[in-house]
N, C-alpha and C positions, 0 to 999 in steps of 0.2 A: 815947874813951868811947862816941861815938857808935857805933864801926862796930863794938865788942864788945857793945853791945846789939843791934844787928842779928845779928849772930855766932851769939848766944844766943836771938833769937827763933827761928832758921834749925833749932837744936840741937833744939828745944821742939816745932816741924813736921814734923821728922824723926822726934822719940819716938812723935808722933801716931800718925803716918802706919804708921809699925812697931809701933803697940800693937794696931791695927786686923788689920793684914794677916798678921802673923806668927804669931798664934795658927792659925789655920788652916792655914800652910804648914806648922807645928811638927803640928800632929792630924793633915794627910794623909801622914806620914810614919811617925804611930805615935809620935813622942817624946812626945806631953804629949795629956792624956786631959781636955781640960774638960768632958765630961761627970759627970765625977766631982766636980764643984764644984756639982751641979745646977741647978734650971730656968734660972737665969741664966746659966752657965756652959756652956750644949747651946745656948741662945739666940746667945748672943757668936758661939759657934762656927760655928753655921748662917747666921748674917748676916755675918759674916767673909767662908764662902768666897762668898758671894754679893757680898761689897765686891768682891771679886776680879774676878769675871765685871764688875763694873761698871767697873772703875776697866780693865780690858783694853778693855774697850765705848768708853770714853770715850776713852782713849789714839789708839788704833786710830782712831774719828771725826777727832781733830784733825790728825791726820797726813795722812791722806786729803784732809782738808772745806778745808785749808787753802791749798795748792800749788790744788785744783783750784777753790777760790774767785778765785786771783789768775785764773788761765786766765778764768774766766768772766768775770771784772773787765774783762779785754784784749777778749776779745769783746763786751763791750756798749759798749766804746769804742771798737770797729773804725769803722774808716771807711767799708767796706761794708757796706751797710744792710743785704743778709740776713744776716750774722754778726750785727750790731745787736739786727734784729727775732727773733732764733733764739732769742740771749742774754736778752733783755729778755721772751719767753715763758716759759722755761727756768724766770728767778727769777720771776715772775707765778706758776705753778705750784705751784712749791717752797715758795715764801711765803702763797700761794691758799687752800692746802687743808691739812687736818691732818696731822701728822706721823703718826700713828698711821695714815690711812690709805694713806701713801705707802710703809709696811711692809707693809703687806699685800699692796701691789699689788707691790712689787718678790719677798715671799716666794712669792705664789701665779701671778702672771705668769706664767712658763716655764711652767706645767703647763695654765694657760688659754691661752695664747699656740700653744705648741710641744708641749704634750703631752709635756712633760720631766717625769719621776717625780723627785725631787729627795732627798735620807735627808734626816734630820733634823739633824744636822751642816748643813746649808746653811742654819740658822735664824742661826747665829750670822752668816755671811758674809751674810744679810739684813740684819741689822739694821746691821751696819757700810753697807753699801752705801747703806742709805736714809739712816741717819741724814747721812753722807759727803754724798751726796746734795743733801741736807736744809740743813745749816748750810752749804757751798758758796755757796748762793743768800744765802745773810745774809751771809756775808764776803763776797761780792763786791760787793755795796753797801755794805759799813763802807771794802772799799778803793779806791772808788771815790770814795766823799765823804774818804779820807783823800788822795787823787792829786788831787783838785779842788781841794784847799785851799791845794796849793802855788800862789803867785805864780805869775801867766803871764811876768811882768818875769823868772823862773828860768830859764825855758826861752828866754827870748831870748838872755839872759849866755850859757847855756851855746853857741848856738847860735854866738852871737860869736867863742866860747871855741874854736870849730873841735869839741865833742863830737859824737859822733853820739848819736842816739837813745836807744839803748841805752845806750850809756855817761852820758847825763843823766841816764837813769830809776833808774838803779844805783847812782850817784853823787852824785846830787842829790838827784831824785825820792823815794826808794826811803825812805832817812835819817828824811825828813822826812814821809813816809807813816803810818812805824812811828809817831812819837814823838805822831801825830793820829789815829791809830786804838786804841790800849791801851784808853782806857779803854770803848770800846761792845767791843772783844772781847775785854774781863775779861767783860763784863755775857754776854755770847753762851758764855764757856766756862763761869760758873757754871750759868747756863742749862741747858746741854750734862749739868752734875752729875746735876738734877734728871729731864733729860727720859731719861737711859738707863732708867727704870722706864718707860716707854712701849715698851719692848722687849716688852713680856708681851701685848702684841697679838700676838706671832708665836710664842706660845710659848719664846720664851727666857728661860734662868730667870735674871733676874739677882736684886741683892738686897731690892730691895721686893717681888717676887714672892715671895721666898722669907719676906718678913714677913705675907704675906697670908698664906699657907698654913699658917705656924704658927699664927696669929690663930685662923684660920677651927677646924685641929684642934684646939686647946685652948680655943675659944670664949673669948680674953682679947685684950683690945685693946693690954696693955702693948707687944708684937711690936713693933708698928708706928711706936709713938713710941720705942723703941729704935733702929728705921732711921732716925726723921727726927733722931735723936743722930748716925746716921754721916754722913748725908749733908750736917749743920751742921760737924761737924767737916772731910768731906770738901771742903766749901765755904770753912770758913776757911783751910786751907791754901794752897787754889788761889786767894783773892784775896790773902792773904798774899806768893807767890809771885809774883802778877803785879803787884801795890804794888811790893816791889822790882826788877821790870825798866822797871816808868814811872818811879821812882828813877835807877833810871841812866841811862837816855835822856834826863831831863829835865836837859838841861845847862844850863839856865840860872836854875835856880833856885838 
């Protein structure tokens, strides 16, 4: 009973998620015209394709922010102190100073730096870059306090055990990482939901950009509490999502 009520919440997140994004695939191809359903219906549709841009925004960060978070993790635990101090600058930085202007500085760089003319197409590979960048520095101290928490008594066993290193960290280590770091990076990827409207610092138009701008043309503020509808919606998914993978890691409950 239990796991067909999960079944059906999974079913429920799925409708969502396709109520959201499908309307727009369906308009950019010409099959379904919701403008013809009026002001609400040009709305839905406008901030649709703009879910889109975001929810690619989003994707694309954690792909990136993630693998290169653990990298930074390894270096602030190196055992050479400049890898140490390089690392340990790195996320001081990253965590430092604002997000918004760490877009700017990766959008405008090359052309201050190098004198590189860049098209406008290079806004979107901005904003992955920074934001990558960006949460990098946060997950490599959530996996850090998640590799700190295992018993040092683990790494003796396995030392015992004849494992090497790598094979502890993989095997041991690694398991027991995941199941102490879920819940600061649910907190870190809703997070991640909200902060892709921080993208409109570089001119990228994702979907709250795109709710300012009808706001601003039709001088009506409904726009805007209609995005913060998707981006509640797009937030209940993602902790939904991530509820059930601390569910199943969590073996001993």
């Amino acid at each position: 009973m239990k796991q067909q009520k999960n079944n059906n919440k999974g079913k429920i997140a799925a409708v969502v998620i396709a109520a959201l994004l499908i309307p727009s695939i369906l308009s950019s191809c010409g099959a379904v015209d919701l403008g013809a359903l009026g002001w609400f219906g040009n709305v839905f549709l406008q901030l649709s394709s703009g879910m889109l841009a975001s929810l690619e925004l989003f994707t694309l960060t954690l792909v990136f922010s993630m693998p290169l978070g653990l990298l930074v993790c390894f270096a602030r635990r190196s055992r050479f102190k400049v890898v140490e101090l390089i690392a340990k600058f790195y996320i001081s930085i990253m965590r430092g100073t604002p997000l918004m202007l760490q877009l700017l500085v990766v959008y405008f760089g090359p052309f201050f730096l190098f004198r590189v003319s860049l098209s406008t197409e290079y806004r979107f590979f901005a904003a992955i870059i920074g934001f990558a960048l960006n949460y990098a520095a946060y997950f490599a101290e959530i996996y850090r306090a998640g590799i700190e928490a295992v018993p040092k008594g683990q790494y003796e066993a396995a030392k015992v055990l004849g494992y090497t290193r790598s094979q502890t960290f993989m095997k041991i280590v690694f398991p027991q990482m995941v199941r102490h770091i879920l819940p600061p990076v649910t907190n870190e990827v809703i997070t991640l939901v909200k902060d892709t409207s921080l993208a409109f610092a570089i001119a990228f138009v994702e979907m709250f950009t795109l709710a300012k701008q009808i706001s601003a043309s039709e001088s009506n503020i409904m726009p805007l509490f209609v995005a913060g509808l998707f981006y509640y919606i797009f937030n209940l998914v993602v902790s939904y999502i991530m509820g059930l993978i601390e569910k199943k890691l969590n073996y001993y409950s």
